[in-house]
C-alpha positions in Angstrom: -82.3 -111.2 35.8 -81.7 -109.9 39.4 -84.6 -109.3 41.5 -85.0 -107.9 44.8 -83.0 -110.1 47.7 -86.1 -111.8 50.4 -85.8 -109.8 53.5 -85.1 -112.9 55.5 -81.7 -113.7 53.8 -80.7 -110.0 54.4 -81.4 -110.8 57.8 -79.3 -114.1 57.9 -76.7 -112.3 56.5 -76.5 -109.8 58.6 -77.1 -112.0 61.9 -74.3 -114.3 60.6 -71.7 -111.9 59.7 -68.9 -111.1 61.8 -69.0 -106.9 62.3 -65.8 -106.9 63.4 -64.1 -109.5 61.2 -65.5 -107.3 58.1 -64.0 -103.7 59.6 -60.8 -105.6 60.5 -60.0 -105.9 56.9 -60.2 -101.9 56.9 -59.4 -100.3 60.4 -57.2 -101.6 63.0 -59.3 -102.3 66.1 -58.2 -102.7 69.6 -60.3 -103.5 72.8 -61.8 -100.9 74.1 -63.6 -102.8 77.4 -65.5 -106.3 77.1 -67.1 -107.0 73.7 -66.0 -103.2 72.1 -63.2 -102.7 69.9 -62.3 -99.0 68.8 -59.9 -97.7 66.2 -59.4 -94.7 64.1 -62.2 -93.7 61.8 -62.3 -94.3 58.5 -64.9 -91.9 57.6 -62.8 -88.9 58.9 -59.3 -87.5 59.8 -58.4 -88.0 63.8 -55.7 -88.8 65.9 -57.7 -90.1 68.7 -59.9 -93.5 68.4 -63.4 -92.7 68.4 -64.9 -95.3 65.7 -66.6 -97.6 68.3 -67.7 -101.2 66.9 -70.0 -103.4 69.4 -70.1 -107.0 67.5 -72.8 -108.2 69.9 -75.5 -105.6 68.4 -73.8 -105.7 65.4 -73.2 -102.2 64.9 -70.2 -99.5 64.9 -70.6 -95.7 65.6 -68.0 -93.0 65.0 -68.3 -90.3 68.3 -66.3 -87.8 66.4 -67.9 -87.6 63.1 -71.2 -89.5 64.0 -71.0 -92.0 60.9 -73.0 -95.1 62.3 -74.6 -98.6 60.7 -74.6 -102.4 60.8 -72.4 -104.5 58.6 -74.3 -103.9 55.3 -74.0 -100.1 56.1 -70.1 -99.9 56.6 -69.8 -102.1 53.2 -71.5 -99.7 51.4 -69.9 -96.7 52.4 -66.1 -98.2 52.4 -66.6 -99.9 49.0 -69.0 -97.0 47.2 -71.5 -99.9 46.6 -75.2 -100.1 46.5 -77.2 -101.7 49.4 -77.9 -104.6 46.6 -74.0 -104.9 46.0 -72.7 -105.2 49.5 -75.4 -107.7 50.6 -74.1 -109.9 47.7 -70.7 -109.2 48.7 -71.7 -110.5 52.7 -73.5 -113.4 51.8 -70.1 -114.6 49.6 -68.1 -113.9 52.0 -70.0 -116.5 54.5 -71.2 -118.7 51.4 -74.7 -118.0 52.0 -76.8 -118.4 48.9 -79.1 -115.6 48.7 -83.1 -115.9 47.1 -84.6 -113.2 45.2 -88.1 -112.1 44.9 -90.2 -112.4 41.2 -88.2 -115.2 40.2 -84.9 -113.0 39.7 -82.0 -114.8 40.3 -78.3 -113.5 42.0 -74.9 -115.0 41.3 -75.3 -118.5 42.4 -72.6 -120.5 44.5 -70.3 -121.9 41.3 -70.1 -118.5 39.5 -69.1 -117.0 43.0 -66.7 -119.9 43.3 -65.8 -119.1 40.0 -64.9 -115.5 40.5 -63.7 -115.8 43.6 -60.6 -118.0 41.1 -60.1 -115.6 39.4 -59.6 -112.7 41.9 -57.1 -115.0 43.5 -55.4 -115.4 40.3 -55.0 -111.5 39.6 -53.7 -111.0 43.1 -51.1 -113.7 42.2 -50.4 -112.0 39.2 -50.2 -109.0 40.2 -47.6 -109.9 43.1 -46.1 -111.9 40.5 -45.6 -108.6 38.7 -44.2 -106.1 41.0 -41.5 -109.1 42.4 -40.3 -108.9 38.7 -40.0 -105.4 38.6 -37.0 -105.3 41.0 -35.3 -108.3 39.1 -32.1 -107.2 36.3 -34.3 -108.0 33.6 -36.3 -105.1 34.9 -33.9 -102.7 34.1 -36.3 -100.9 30.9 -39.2 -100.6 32.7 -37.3 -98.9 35.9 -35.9 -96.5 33.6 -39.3 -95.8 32.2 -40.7 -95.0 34.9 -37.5 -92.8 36.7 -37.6 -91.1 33.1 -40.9 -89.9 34.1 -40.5 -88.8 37.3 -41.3 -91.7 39.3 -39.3 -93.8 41.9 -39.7 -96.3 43.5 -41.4 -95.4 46.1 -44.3 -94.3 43.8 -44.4 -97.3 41.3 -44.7 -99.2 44.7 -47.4 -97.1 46.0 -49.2 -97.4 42.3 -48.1 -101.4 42.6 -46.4 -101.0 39.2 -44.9 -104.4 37.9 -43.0 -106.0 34.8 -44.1 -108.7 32.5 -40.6 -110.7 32.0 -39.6 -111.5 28.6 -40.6 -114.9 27.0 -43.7 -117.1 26.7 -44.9 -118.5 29.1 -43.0 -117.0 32.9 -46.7 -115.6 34.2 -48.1 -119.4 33.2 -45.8 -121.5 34.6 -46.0 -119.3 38.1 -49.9 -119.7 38.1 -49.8 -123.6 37.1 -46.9 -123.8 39.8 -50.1 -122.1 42.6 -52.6 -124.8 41.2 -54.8 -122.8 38.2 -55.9 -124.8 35.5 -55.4 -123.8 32.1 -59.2 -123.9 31.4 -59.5 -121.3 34.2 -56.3 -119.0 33.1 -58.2 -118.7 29.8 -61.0 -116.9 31.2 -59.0 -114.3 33.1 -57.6 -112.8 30.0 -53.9 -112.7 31.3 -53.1 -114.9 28.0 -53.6 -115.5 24.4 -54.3 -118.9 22.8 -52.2 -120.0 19.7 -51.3 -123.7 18.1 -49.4 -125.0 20.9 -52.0 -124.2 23.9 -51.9 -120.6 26.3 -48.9 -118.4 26.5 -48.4 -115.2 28.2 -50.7 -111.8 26.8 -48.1 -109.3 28.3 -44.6 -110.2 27.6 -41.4 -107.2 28.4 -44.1 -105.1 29.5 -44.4 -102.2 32.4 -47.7 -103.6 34.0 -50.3 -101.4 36.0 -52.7 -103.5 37.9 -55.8 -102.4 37.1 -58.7 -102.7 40.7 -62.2 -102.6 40.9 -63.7 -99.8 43.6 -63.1 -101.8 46.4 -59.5 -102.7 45.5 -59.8 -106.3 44.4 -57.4 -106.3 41.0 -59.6 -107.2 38.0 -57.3 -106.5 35.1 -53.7 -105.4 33.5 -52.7 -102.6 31.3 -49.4 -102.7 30.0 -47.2 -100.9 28.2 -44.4 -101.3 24.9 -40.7 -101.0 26.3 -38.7 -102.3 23.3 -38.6 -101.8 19.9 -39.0 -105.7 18.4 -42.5 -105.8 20.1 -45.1 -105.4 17.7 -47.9 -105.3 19.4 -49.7 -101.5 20.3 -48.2 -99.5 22.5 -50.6 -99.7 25.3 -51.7 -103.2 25.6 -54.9 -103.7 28.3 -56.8 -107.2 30.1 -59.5 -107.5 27.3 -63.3 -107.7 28.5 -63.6 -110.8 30.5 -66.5 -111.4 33.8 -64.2 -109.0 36.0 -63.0 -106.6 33.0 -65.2 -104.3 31.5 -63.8 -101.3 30.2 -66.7 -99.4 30.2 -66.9 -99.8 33.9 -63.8 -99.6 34.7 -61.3 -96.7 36.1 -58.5 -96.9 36.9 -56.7 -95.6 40.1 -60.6 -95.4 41.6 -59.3 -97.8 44.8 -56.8 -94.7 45.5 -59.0 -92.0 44.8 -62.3 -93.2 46.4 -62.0 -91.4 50.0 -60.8 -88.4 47.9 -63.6 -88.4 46.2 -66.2 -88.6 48.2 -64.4 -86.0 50.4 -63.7 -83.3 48.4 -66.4 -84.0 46.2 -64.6 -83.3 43.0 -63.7 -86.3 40.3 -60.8 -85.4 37.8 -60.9 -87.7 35.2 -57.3 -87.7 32.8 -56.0 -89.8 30.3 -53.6 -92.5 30.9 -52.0 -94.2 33.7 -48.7 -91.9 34.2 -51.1 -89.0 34.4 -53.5 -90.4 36.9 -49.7 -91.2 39.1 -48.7 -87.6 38.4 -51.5 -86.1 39.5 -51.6 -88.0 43.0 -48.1 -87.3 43.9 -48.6 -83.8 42.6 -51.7 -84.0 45.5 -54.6 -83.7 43.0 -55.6 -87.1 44.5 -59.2 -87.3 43.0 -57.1 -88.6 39.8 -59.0 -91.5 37.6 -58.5 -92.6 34.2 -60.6 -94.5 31.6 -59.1 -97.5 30.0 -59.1 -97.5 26.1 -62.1 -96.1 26.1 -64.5 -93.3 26.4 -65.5 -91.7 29.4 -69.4 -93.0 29.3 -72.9 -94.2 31.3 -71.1 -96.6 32.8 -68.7 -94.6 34.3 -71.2 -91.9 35.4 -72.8 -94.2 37.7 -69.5 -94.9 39.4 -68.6 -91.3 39.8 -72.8 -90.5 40.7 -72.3 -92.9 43.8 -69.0 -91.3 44.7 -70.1 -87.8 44.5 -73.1 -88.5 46.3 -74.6 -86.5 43.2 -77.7 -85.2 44.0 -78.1 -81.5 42.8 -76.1 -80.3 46.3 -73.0 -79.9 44.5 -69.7 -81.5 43.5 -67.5 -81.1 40.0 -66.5 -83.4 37.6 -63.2 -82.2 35.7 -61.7 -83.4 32.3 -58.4 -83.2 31.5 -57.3 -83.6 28.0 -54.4 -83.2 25.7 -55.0 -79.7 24.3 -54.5 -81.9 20.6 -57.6 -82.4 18.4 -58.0 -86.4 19.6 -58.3 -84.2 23.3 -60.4 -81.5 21.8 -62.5 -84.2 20.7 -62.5 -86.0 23.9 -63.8 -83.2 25.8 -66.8 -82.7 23.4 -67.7 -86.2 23.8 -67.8 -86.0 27.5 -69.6 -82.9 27.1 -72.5 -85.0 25.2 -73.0 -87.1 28.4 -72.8 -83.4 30.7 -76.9 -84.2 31.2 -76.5 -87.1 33.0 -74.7 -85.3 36.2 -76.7 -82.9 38.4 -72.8 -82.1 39.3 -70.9 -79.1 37.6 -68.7 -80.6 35.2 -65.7 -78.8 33.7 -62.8 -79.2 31.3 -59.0 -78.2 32.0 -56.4 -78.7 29.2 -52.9 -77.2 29.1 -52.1 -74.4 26.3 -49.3 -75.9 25.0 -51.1 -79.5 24.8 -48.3 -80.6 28.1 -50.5 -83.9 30.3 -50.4 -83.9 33.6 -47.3 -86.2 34.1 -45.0 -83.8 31.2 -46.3 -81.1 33.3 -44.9 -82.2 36.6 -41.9 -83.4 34.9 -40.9 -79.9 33.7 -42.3 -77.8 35.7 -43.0 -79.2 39.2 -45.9 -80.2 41.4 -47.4 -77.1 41.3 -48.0 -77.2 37.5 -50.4 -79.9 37.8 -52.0 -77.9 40.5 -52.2 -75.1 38.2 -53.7 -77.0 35.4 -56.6 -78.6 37.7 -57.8 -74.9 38.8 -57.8 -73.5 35.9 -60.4 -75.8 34.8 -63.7 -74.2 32.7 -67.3 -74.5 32.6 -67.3 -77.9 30.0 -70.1 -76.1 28.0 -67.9 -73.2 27.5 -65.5 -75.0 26.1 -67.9 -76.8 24.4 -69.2 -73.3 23.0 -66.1 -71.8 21.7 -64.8 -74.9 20.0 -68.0 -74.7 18.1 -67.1 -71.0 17.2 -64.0 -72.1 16.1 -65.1 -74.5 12.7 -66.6 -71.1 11.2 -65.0 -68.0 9.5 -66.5 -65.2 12.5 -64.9 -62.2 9.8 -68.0 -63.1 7.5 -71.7 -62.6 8.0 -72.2 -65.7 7.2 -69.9 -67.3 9.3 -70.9 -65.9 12.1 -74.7 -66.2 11.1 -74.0 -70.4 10.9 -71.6 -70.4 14.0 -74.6 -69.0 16.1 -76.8 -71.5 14.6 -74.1 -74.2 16.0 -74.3 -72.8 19.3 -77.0 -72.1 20.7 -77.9 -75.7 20.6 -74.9 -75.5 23.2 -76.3 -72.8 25.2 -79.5 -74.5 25.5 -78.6 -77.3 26.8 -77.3 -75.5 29.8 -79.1 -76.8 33.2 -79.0 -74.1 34.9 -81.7 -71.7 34.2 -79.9 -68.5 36.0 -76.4 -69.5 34.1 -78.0 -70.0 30.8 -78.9 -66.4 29.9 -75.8 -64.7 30.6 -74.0 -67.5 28.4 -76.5 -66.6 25.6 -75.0 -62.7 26.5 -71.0 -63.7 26.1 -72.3 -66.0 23.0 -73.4 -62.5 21.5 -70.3 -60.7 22.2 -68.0 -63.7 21.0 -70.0 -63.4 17.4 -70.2 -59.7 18.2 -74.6 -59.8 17.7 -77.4 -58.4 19.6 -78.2 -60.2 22.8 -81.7 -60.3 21.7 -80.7 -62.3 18.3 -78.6 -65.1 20.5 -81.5 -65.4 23.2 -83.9 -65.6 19.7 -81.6 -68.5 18.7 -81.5 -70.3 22.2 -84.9 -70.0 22.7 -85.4 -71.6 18.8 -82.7 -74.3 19.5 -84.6 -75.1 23.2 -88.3 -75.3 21.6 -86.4 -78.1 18.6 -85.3 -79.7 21.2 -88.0 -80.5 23.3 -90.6 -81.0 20.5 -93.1 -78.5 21.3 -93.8 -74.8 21.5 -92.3 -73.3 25.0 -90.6 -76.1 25.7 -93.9 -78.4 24.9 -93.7 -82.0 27.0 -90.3 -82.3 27.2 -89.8 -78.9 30.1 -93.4 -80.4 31.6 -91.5 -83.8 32.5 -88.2 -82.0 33.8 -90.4 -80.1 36.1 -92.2 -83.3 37.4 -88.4 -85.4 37.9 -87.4 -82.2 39.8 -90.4 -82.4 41.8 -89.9 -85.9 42.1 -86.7 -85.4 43.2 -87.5 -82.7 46.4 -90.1 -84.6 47.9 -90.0 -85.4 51.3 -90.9 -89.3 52.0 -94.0 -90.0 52.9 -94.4 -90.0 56.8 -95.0 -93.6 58.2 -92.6 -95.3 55.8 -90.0 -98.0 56.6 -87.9 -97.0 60.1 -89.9 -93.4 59.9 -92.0 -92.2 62.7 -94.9 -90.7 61.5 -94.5 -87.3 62.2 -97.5 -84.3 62.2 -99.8 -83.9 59.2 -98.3 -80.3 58.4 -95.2 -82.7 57.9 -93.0 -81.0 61.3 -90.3 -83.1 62.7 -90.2 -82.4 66.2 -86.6 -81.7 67.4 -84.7 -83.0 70.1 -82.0 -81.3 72.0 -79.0 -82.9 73.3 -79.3 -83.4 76.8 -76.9 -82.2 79.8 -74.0 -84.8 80.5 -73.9 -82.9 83.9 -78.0 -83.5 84.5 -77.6 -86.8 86.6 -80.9 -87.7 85.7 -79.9 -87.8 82.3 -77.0 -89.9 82.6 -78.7 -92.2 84.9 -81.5 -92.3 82.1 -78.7 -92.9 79.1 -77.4 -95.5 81.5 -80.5 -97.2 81.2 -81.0 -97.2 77.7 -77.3 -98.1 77.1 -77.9 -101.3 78.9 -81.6 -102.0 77.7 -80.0 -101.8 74.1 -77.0 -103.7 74.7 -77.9 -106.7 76.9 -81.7 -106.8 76.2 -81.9 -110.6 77.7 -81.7 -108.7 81.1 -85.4 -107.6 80.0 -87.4 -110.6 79.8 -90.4 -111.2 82.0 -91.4 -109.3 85.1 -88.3 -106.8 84.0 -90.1 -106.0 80.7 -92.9 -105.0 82.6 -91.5 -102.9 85.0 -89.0 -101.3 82.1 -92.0 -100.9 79.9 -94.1 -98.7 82.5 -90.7 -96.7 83.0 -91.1 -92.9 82.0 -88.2 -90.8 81.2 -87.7 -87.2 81.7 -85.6 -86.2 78.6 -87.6 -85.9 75.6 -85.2 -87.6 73.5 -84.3 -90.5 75.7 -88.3 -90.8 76.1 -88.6 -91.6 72.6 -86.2 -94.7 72.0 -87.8 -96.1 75.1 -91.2 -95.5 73.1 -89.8 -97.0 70.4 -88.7 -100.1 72.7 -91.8 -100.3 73.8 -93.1 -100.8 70.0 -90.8 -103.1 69.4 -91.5 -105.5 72.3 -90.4 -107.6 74.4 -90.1 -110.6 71.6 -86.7 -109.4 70.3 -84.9 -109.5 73.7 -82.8 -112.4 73.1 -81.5 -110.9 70.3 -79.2 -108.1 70.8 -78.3 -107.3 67.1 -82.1 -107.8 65.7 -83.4 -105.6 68.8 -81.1 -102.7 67.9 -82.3 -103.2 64.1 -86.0 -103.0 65.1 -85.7 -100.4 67.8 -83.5 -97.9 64.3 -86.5 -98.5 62.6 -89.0 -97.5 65.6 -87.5 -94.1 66.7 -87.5 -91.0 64.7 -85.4 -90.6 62.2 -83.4 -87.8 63.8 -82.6 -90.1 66.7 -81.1 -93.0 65.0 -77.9 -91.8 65.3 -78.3 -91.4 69.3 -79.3 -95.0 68.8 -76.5 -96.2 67.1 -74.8 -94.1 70.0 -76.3 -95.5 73.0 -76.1 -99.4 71.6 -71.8 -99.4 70.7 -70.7 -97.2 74.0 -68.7 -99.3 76.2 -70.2 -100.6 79.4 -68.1 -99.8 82.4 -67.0 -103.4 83.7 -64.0 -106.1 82.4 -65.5 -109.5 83.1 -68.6 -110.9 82.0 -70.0 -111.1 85.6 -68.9 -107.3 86.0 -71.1 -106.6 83.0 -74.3 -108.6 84.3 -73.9 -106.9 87.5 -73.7 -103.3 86.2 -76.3 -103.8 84.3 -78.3 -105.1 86.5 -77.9 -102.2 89.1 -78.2 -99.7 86.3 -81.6 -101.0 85.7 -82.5 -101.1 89.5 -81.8 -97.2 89.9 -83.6 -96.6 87.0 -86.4 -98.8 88.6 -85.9 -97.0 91.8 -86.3 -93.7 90.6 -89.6 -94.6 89.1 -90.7 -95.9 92.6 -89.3 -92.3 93.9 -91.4 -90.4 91.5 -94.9 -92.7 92.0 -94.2 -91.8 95.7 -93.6 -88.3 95.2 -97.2 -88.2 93.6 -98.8 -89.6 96.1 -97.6 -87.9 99.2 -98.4 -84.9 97.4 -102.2 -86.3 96.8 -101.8 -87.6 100.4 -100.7 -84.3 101.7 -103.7 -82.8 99.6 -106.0 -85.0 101.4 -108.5 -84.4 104.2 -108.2 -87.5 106.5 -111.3 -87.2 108.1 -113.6 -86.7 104.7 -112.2 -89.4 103.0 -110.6 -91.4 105.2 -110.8 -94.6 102.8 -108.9 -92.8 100.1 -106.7 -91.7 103.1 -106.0 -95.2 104.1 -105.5 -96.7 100.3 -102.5 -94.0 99.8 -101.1 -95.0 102.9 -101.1 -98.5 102.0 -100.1 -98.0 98.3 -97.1 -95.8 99.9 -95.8 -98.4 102.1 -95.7 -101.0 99.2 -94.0 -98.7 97.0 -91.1 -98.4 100.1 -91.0 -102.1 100.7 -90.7 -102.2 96.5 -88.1 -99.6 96.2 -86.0 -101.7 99.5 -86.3 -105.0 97.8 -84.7 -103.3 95.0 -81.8 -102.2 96.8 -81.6 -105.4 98.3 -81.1 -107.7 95.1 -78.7 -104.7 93.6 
């Protein structure tokens, strides 16, 4: 069972991990000054680099979309996973083994090992594959796919591939690359007869089949000649990487999509999912041999960011019974999005790749916004199993669906669909909204709605409240629960920018701030409000994580209010104005002397206006003291100048 992973191995994993290495393998960096690397974001659209990644604190920060985080963050949001998922993912990648609290246990270092095979064998595969496609031998499957509409610059861009004729061509390639039979059988690539292993998909088109963050897990594969006997669509069957109820395929291409335009289109089968992308509906997935289900909720959930503030889920289905039927079991699982979810099938029963094929692009296009509430649909195909020319018809199709109606989330939607339900069956709205309100009290077990509206009233309420001030990396605000705000400050103020100078270095080379520094940086005062509290939040953290730049910047997130983190995240990636190593040290250093400096300045400022303030010959010890305290502040503030 999986527990929670100890703090202190998220910490080695994060301390030993490689930011940049890790955002390599998605954006091309370049240097951008010593120890930065910037490239284009891949968070947002832009032409100009401004996706900043600073491997000393271990951190990367977009300054045109303000996206920011450490390793674990960036893993998460490029592969859709949970913060569970992508520490796992890390700590393979460095072949740390990770502990887990209560006794649970994580994937140990074998079955890593062991998966890790058989990723490497599907990538082999799948190469394998798509060389065989442009081979003679090929010559079916390429006119498949042209038949369809596809050429070859889209079977590439899908990775489409060719399972050669004959037993065994796929085994002896992966024998040839060093597999062992005993691990071939467990990546479900072959079938087991008499004589030992032999190739599963044999004079087949092939589809690679990838997991969300690209990694191909499995095969379908389709009949091209006639003496095959096997079904026409032949998939990878459920193996440690395969499981088709978790599974979607063409989620690696449609992931950014996604998330973006927060819609999810889910179609059919794999020609419809390539249609619809080259058509530019590329929020195309499809399930494979299988119902869409729980499983593949959570995926689309994560992707949506599905949390009551909107996004659409979309089904389209053949417009034949087996897609009628379809879209009423997806409407079944509706409940378990707080997205709107909606069904879109073509009149003449055409899929999305027919569609394109006879009528152009802009068909598909047509289909996908022309899409309907799924519980309408899900209404008037109930209405459509009942004779509505006969009282009693009509009498039993309202009994059918109000169920339907009631079911509805939306309390403001619900009652005008009760109103089109009683013009469909041609009835009084006051009989439908009698038969809703009948269907809602059976289905929560109790009169108004009994337990069952209680507890969706407390999981809403659940669901709006604000954390509790004072948790993990939030400042404790006001007991009337006010954030303060903080305004951006004037790039133009040169206070200000001497002050972000500061903090810039302070975050980034913290080692500058050990003894007699920390002192004198800790009684420091800033004049921006904002830049006042991350040096409050320095100050909490102490001067015990200085020698560690990437830890420091961690504890210093959690310190500040929430609404500064990302000026955090900001201050600790932007590059430092100097090319060597020495040019760093001494910039720094001289930052942190005029910062030191002005302090002295203000102190002085003080007390010549106390001094000024003073009668001399009242109190002429307090006269003398200021004097004294003056000239030690000078000789301070030249020493200063002196060592910078």
């Amino acid at each position: 069972m999986a527990g929670l992973i100890k703090r202190e191995d998220i910490d080695e994993v994060r301390q030993r991990t490689d930011i940049k290495e890790v955002v390599d393998g998605y954006v091309t960096l370049k240097g951008a000054g010593l120890g930065t690397w910037k490239g284009l974001c891949p968070f947002h659209d832009e032409r100009s680099p401004s996706f900043t990644v600073r491997p000393q604190v271990g951190r990367y920060h977009c300054f045109g979309c303000g996206e920011d985080g450490d390793v674990i963050a960036f893993v998460q949001k490029q592969d859709h996973s949970s913060f569970h998922e992508a520490v796992e993912k890390l700590a393979a990648r460095i072949g740390y083994e990770l502990r887990y609290e209560d006794g649970g246990t994580g994937p140990n270092r074998e079955e890593v090992g062991r998966r890790q095979r058989l990723l490497d064998a599907h990538k082999i595969a799948d190469e394998f594959f798509r060389a065989q496609l442009l081979t003679p031998g090929a010559a079916e499957a390429r006119n498949f796919l042209f038949g369809r509409g596809f050429d070859r610059a889209a079977a590439e861009h899908f990775g489409c591939g060719y399972a050669p004729q004959g037993w065994d061509a796929l085994l002896k390639h992966l024998r040839g690359r060093g597999f062992t039979d005993a691990e071939l059988k467990l990546t479900g690539m072959f079938s087991e007869g008499n004589r030992g292993i032999y190739d599963r998909f044999r004079g087949r088109l092939i589809w690679p089949i990838k997991d969300i963050a690209g990694d191909t897990i499995g095969f379908g594969a389709r009949k091209l000649y006639e003496d095959d006997q096997g079904p026409k669509y032949l998939n990878t069957p459920e193996t440690t990487l395969y499981k088709k109820s978790q599974v979607l395929y063409g989620i690696d291409l449609a992931k950014k999509s996604i998330a973006k335009e927060r819609q999810l289109v889910v179609v059919e089968g794999y020609t419809d999912v390539m249609a619809c992308h080259l058509a530019g509906i590329t929020t195309a997935v499809a399930t494979c041999g299988t119902a869409f289900g729980t499983e593949h909720i959570k995926i689309a959930r994560r992707l949506l960011s599905d949390d009551g503030t909107g996004g659409e889920v979309v089904f389209c289905f053949d417009g034949d019974a087996a897609g009628q039927k379809a879209a009423l079991r997806a409407f079944e699982e509706d409940q378990r999005f707080t997205a709107q979810t909606y069904v879109a099938v073509e009149p003449t029963g055409a899929d999305p790749c027919d569609l394109r094929q006879t009528r152009g692009d802009a068909a598909v296009q047509a289909l996908i916004s022309s899409r309907r509430p799924l519980f309408e649909f899900a209404i008037r195909a109930s209405l459509k199993r009942h004779n509505l020319d006969t009282v009693e018809g009509r009498v039993a199709a309202l009994r059918e669906a109000a169920p339907v109606v009631g079911q509805i989330r939306d309390a403001g939607i619900r009652p005008a669909y009760a109103r089109e339900l009683a013009g469909w069956l041609g009835m009084s709205v006051e009989e439908a909204n009698r038969a809703v309100a009948v269907a809602m009290k059976r289905a929560s077990g109790g009169p108004q709605g009994g337990a069952g509206t209680a507890s969706a009233q407390q999981v809403g309420h659940a669901a709006g409240r604000p954390a509790e001030a004072g948790g993990p990396g939030v400042a404790a605000g006001p007991a009337s629960g006010a954030v303060p705000s903080y305004h951006r400050p004037d790039p133009r103020d040169p206070v200000a920018s001497m002050e972000r100078q500061a903090l810039e270095v302070a975050l980034q080379e913290p080692a500058l701030l050990s003894g007699a520094v920390w002192d004198r940086f800790a009684a420091a005062r800033f004049a921006t409000p904002a830049f006042q509290a991350v040096h409050d939040a320095m100050r909490a953290t102490g001067p015990g994580m200085v020698t560690d730049p990437a830890r420091w910047v961690e504890h210093v997130m959690h310190e500040v209010p929430e609404p500064l983190r990302p000026l955090v995240s900001e201050l600790a990636v932007m590059p430092l104005p100097a090319s060597t190593e020495e040019g760093v040290q001494k910039y720094c250093r001289d930052i942190l002397s005029r910062l030191f400096e002005l302090q002295i300045t203000r102190v002085k400022a003080d007390k010549m206006g106390q001094l000024q303030r003073l009668d001399p010959a009242a109190d002429p010890e307090a006269f003398q003291r200021l004097n004294r305290e003056l000239m030690m502040l000078e000789m301070e503030r030249r020493s200063l100048r002196s060592d910078a």
